[in-house]
N, C-alpha and C positions, 0 to 999 in steps of 0.2 A: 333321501332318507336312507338310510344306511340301514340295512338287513343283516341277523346272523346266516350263518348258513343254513342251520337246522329249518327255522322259516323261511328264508329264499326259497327253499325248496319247496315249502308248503304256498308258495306262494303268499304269504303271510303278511301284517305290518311288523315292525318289531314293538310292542305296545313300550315297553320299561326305557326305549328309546325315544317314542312321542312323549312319552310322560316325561320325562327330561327336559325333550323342545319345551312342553306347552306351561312348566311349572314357574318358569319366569316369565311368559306369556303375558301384556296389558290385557286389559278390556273396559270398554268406555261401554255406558249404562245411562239407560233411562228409565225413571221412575213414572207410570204414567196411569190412569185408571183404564179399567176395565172395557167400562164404554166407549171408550177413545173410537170414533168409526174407521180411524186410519189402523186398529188393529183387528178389524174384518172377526170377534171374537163373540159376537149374537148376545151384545151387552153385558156379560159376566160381570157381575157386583165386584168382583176381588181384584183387588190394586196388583200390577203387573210390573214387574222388572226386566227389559229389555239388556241384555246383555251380548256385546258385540267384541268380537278379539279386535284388536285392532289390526293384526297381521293375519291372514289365512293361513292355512298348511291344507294346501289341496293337493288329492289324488287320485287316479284313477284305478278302481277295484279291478287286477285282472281278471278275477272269473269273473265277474258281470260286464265288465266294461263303464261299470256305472264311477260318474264323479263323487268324489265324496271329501269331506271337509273335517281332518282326521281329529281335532278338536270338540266336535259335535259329538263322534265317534266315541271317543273319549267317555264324553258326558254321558253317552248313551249307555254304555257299558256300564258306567256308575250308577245308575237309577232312572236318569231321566228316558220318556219317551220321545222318538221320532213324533215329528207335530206340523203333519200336512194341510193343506189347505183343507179348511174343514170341517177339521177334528176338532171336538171339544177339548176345555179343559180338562186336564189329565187329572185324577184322585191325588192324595196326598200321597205322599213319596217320604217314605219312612227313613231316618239320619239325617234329611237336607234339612237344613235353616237358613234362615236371613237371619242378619243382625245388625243395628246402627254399630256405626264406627265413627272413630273422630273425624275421617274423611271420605266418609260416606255409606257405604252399605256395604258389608260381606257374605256371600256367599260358602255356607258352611256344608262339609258332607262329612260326615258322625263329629271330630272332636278337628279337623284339618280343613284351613282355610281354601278353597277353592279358588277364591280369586275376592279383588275386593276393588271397586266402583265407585269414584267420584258423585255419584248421583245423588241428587239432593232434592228428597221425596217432599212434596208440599201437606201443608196441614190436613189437606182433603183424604190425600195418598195414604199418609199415618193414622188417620183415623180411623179408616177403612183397614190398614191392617190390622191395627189394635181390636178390632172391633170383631173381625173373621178370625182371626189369632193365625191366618196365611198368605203370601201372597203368589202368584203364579211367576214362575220363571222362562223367559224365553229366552234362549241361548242359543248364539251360530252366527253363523255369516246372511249377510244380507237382512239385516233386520231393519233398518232405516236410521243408528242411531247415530251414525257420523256421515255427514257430507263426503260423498266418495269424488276420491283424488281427479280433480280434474274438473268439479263441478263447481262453477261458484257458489257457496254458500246461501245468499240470497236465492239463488234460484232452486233450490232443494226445498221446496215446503210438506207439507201435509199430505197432499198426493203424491207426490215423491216417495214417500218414506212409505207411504203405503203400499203402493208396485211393488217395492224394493222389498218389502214383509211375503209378499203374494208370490214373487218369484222367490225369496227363498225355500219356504215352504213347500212350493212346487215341485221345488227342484231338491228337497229332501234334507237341507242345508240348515235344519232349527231343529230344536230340541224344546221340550217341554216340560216340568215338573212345579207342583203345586207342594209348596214350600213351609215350614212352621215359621210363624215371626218372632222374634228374639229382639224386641225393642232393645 
């Protein structure tokens, strides 16, 4: 990552420069309910959208020494909450929307697309957002939504995916925001 000087100095990220990386950024998505037990989230009624970059931008915080996943960082800055093993769902998050698209869901914060998800919500999924007029957002690395590089496919199920939710969360790597829905 490349730093001005003024920040190098502060030890700083250079943010106007991640936001550059992360604005052509993928992210693969899945649409999935609430109760899902693989999302460890104490049954929450409200339809969930898992959002995964498909590439990381990982770093280490010098003044903490802590890792961090500068994309989450990102989001966090914009509205959404850190969302640790745990934690409830987070209140509603004033500018963020969802929205259908022709190829699948976007992710809006005030009138700019944030990113936009192949994910293709079932009737249950819709209904349920139609119905709360929300749905909750989880965003980061390690959320379980793509088979990680080197795994077969087949052997990544339901408990997989849910490890993979528990350590990221753990490890500080998700973000959380309860969303307006924009059929």
């Amino acid at each position: 990552m490349q730093l001005t000087r003024e920040r190098a100095t502060a030890n700083r990220p250079d943010w106007d420069h991640i936001i550059d990386l992360v604005t052509d950024a993928r992210h693969e998505g899945r649409a999935v309910l609430g109760d899902d037990p693989a999302l460890d989230l104490g049954g929450t009624p409200l339809p969930v959208l898992l959002v995964e970059p498909t590439e990381t931008l990982m770093a280490t915080d010098p003044g903490t020494g802590r890792t961090i996943e500068l994309q989450v960082e990102l989001i966090v800055m914009r509205g959404f909450s850190r969302f640790p093993t745990g934690a409830p769902a987070p209140a509603r998050t004033p500018d963020w929307s969802l929205h259908s698209a022709p190829d699948g869901l976007e992710l809006v914060d005030g009138n700019a697309v944030w990113t936009q998800v192949a994910a293709c919500p079932d009737a249950a999924w819709r209904s349920a957002a139609a119905a709360g007029g929300q749905v909750l957002v989880l965003y980061g690395a390690l959320l379980g939504v793509h088979t990680p590089r080197g795994v077969p496919h087949d052997q990544y199920g339901p408990e997989q995916r849910a490890a993979e939710l528990r350590a990221g969360r753990s490890l500080g790597l998700v973000a959380a925001a309860t969303v307006a829905w924009r059929s």
